[in-house]
N, C-alpha and C positions, 0 to 999 in steps of 0.2 A: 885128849885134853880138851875142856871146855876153855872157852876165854871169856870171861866176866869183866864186863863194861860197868867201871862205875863213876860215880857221878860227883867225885870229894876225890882231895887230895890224898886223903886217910879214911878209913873204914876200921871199926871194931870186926873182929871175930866173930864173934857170937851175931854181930848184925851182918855181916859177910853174910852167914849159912843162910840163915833166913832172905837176902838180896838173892843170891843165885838160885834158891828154889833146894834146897840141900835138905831143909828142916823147915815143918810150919809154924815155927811160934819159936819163941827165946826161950822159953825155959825147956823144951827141947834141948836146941844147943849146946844150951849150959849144963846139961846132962852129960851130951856126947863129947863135950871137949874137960871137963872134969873126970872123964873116964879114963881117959887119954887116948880117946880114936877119932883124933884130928891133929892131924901134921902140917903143918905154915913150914917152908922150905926148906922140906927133907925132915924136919927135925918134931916129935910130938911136942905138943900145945896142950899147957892146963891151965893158961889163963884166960878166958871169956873176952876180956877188954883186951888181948893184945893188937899192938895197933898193924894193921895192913897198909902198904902200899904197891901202887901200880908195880907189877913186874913180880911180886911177890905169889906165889902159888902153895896151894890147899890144897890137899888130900881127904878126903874124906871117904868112906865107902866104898872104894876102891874106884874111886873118882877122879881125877885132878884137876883144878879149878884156876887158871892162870888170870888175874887181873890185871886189866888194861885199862 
């Protein structure tokens, strides 16, 4: 498990991938999470904008990405 330091009380999705280095560019992202192969805690994600917070953990690539 990775642990992702971020810098807001809330982070988008789609700008999470691109913060942790997961995706280089948002329209990327918004690719891989409109597929639905990105999971926010436990569960698949096909909203771009869904909102993150600290404690909440990503899947991605067979990644897991826990923010802190």
């Amino acid at each position: 498990m990775y642990e992702v330091k971020i810098n807001t009380d809330v982070i988008k999705l789609d700008s999470f991938l691109k913060w942790c280095g997961a995706v280089s560019q948002g329209a990327e992202a918004k690719i891989f999470i409109k597929k639905g192969m990105v999971k926010v805690n436990g569960k698949m994600e096909t909203r771009r904008s869904r909102k993150l917070y600290k404690d909440f953990t990503v899947e991605f690539e067979n990644k897991t990405y826990k923010i802190i």
